[in-house]
C-alpha positions in Angstrom: 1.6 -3.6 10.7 2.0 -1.6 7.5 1.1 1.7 9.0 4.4 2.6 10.7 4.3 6.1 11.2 1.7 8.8 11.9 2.7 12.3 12.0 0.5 15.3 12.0 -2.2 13.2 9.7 0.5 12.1 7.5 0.5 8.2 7.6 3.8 5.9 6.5 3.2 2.7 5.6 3.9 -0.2 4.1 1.0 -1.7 1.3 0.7 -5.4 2.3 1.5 -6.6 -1.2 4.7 -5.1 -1.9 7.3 -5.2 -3.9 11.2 -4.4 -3.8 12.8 -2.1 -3.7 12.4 -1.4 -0.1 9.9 1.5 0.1 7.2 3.2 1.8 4.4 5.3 1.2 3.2 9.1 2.9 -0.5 9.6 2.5 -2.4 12.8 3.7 -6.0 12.9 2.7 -6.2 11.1 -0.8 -2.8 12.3 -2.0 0.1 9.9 -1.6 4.0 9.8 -2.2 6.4 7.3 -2.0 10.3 7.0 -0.4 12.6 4.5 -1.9 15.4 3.6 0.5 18.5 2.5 -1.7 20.5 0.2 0.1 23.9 -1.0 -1.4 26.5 -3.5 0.7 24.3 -2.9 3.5 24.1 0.8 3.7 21.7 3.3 3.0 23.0 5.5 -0.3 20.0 7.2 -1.2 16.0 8.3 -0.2 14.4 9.0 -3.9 11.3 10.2 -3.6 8.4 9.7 -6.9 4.9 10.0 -6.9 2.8 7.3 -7.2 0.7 5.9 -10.0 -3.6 6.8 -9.4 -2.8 9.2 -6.7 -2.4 13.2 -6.3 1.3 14.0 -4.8 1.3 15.0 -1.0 0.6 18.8 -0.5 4.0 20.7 -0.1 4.1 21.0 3.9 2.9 17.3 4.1 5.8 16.0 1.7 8.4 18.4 3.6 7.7 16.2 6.8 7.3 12.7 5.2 10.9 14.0 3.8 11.8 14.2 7.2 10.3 11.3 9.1 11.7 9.2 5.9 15.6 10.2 6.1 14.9 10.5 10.0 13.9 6.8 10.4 15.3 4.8 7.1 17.4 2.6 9.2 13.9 1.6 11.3 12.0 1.8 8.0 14.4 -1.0 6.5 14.2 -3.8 9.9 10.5 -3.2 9.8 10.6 -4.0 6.0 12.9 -6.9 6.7 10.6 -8.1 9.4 7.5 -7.5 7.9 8.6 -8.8 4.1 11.7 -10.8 4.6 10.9 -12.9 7.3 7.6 -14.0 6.3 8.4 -14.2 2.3 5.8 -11.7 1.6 7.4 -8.8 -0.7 7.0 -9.8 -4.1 9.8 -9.2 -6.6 7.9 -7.0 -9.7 10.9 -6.9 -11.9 8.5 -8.1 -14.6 6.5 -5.7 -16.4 2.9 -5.4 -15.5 0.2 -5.1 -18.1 -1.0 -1.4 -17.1 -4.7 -0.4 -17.2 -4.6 2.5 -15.2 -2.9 5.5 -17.3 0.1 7.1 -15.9 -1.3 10.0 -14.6 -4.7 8.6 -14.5 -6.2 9.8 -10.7 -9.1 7.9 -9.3 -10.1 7.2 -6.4 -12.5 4.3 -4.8 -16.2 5.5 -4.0 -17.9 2.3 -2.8 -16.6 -1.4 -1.7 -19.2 -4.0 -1.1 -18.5 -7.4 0.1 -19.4 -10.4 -2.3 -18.0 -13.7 -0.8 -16.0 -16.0 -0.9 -13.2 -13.0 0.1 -13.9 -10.8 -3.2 -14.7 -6.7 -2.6 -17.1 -5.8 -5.3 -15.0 -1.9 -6.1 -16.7 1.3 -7.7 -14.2 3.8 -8.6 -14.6 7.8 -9.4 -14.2 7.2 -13.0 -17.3 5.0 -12.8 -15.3 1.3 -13.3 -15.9 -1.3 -11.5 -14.0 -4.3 -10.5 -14.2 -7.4 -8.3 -11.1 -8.3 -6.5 -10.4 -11.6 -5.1 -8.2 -11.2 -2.3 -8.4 -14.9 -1.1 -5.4 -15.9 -3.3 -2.9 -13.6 -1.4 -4.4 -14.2 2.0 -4.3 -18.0 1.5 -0.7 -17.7 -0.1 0.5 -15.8 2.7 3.1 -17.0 5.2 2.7 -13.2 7.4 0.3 -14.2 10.4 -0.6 -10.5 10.4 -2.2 -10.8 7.3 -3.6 -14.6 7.3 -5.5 -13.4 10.2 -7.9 -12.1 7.4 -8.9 -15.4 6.7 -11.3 -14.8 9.5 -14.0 -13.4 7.5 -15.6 -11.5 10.9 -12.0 -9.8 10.1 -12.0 -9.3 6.4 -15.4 -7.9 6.3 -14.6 -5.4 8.2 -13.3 -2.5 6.4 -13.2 0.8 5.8 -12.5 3.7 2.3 -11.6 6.6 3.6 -10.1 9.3 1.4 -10.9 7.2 -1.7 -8.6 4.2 0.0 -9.5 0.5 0.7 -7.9 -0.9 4.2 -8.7 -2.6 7.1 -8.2 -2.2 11.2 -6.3 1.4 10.5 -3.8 0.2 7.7 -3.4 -3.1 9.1 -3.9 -4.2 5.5 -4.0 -2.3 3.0 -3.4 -2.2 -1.6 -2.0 0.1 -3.8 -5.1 2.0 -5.8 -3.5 0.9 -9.0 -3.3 -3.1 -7.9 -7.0 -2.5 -7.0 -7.9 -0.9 -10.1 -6.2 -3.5 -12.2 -8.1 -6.3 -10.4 -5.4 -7.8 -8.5 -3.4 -7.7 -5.4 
């Protein structure tokens, strides 16, 4: 499930390893934003909008309606986290800082995936690095049936990049470029 919304091309979505606060992300063709949803005694205070690390920020019409499908839906936006995340102990809590490799406003994009076994995706990136992730951990560790159902390998060989992203069955599953990058999701 963590494509939620389509609008016009603009996709919402949810990454499959996330973290809090609750939040999801607008991608348009290789440019990406994200929409934290600020929720205090139950209520929503606040939408913040930020860019997001390894990716160019949504053209100006496309942000102007992931602004609006955002504030339009946040009370949806938050069940589906709680259902997705919540429910199935998923969301990871990334208080901690992580050790950054990617530069702040480093942009790259993915230019080949290659399956390896054993669930690792062997990834070439536009800056010409090269990682192998092992997505077997998270799969294995996961209690969402939605994603163990990638434990099927006829399933988690099947994916696609598109637009410089890694994902699977139309967002079904899908990783933040900098996790990738890093070598970890």
């Amino acid at each position: 499930m963590p494509k939620l919304y389509e609008y016009f091309g603009l996709i919402i979505l949810f990454y499959s390893n996330e973290h809090e606060p609750v939040h999801v992300h607008g991608k348009f063709q290789g440019t990406e934003n994200k929409a934290e949803i600020i929720i205090e005694n139950g209520q929503i205070v606040e939408i913040r909008f930020t860019s997001v690390r390894g990716k160019k920020p949504l053209p100006h019409a496309q942000m102007r309606n992931f602004k609006s499908v955002v504030e339009q839906y946040a009370e949806d936006i938050v069940q589906k986290w709680i259902d997705y995340f919540v429910l199935h102990g998923d969301a990871r809590n990334d208080n901690e800082e992580d050790t950054m490799i990617l530069a702040e406003n480093e942009i790259v994009e993915i230019s080949k995936a290659e399956y390896v076994g054993a669930y690792k995706i062997r990834l070439l990136f536009s800056d010409e690095q090269e990682r192998v992730v092992d997505f077997e951990p998270f799969l294995r560790n996961s209690l969402n049936p939605m994603i163990k159902k990638y434990l099927k390998l006829d399933y988690f060989q099947n994916f696609t990049v598109e637009y410089g992203d890694l994902f699977w069955n139309d967002y079904d599953l899908c990783f933040p470029i900098a996790d990738l990058y890093e070598g970890r999701v």
